[in-house]
N, C-alpha and C positions, 0 to 999 in steps of 0.2 A: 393471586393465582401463581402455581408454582409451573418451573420450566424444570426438567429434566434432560441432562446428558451423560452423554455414552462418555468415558474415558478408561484410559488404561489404570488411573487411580482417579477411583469415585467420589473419594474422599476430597480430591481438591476442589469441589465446585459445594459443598459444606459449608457453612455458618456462616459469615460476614459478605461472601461474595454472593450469594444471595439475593443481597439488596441491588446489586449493582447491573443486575441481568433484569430489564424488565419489558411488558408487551411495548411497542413503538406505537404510535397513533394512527399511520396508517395499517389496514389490514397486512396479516400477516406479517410482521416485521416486529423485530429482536432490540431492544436495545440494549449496549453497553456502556455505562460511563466510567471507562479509561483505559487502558491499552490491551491487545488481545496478541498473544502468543501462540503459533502453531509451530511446533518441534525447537519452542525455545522457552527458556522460562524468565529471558528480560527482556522481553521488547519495548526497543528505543522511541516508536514510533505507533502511531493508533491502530496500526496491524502490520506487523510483523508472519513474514510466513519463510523459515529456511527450510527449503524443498520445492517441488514442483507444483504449479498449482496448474490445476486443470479449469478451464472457463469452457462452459456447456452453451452463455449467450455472450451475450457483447460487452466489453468494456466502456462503459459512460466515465467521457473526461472532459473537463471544462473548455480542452480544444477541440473534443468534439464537431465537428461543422454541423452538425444537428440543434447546437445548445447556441449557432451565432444566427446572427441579422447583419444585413449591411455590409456581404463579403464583397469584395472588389478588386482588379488587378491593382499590382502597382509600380511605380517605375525601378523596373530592375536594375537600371547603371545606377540608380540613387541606395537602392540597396547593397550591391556589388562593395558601391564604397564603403560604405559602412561595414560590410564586411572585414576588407581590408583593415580596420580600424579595432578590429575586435584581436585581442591576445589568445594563441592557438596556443596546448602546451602539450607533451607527452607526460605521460608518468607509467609508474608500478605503485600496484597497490604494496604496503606495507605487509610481510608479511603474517602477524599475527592476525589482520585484518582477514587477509586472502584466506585463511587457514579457518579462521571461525564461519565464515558467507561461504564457504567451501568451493571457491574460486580457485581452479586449477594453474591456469595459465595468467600470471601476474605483472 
């Protein structure tokens, strides 16, 4: 079964990548096997998006408190120290970096 999309050039969803867009086993769902680009043509990572992304439902993350069991307080002065213990730093993004993620203020 073939999928069809919309792009500014039709032509790059043609010939080999093809294979690589297929149905996912639960209903309704897409799969890709290997990186996806929107307003970039290298993405670094399994989805890359430079620009705004609009979310219409919820963000599912593995720190989610929906996806734990077994939440509980805990001793704060034991954490506090540990804090203390962790190395805080400032930085600037480099600016070729800033320039490409379209980071203003660096």
């Amino acid at each position: 079964e073939k999928f069809f999309f919309q792009a500014s050039n039709p032509g790059q969803f043609e010939n080999d990548s093809d294979v690589l867009w297929q149905r996912g086993h639960v209903p309704e769902t897409i799969v890709y096997h290997g990186r996806v680009g929107i307003n970039t043509d290298a993405p670094d990572e399994a989805l890359v998006v430079c620009g705004n992304a609009k979310v219409m439902g919820r963000v599912m993350h593995p720190s989610d408190s929906r996806a734990k069991q077994n939440i509980r307080e805990v001793d704060t002065n034991e954490q506090l120290r540990r804090i203390t213990q962790m190395r805080l730093v400032e930085y600037d993004y480099k600016p070729e970096f800033a320039s490409v993620m379209g980071i203003k203020d660096t």
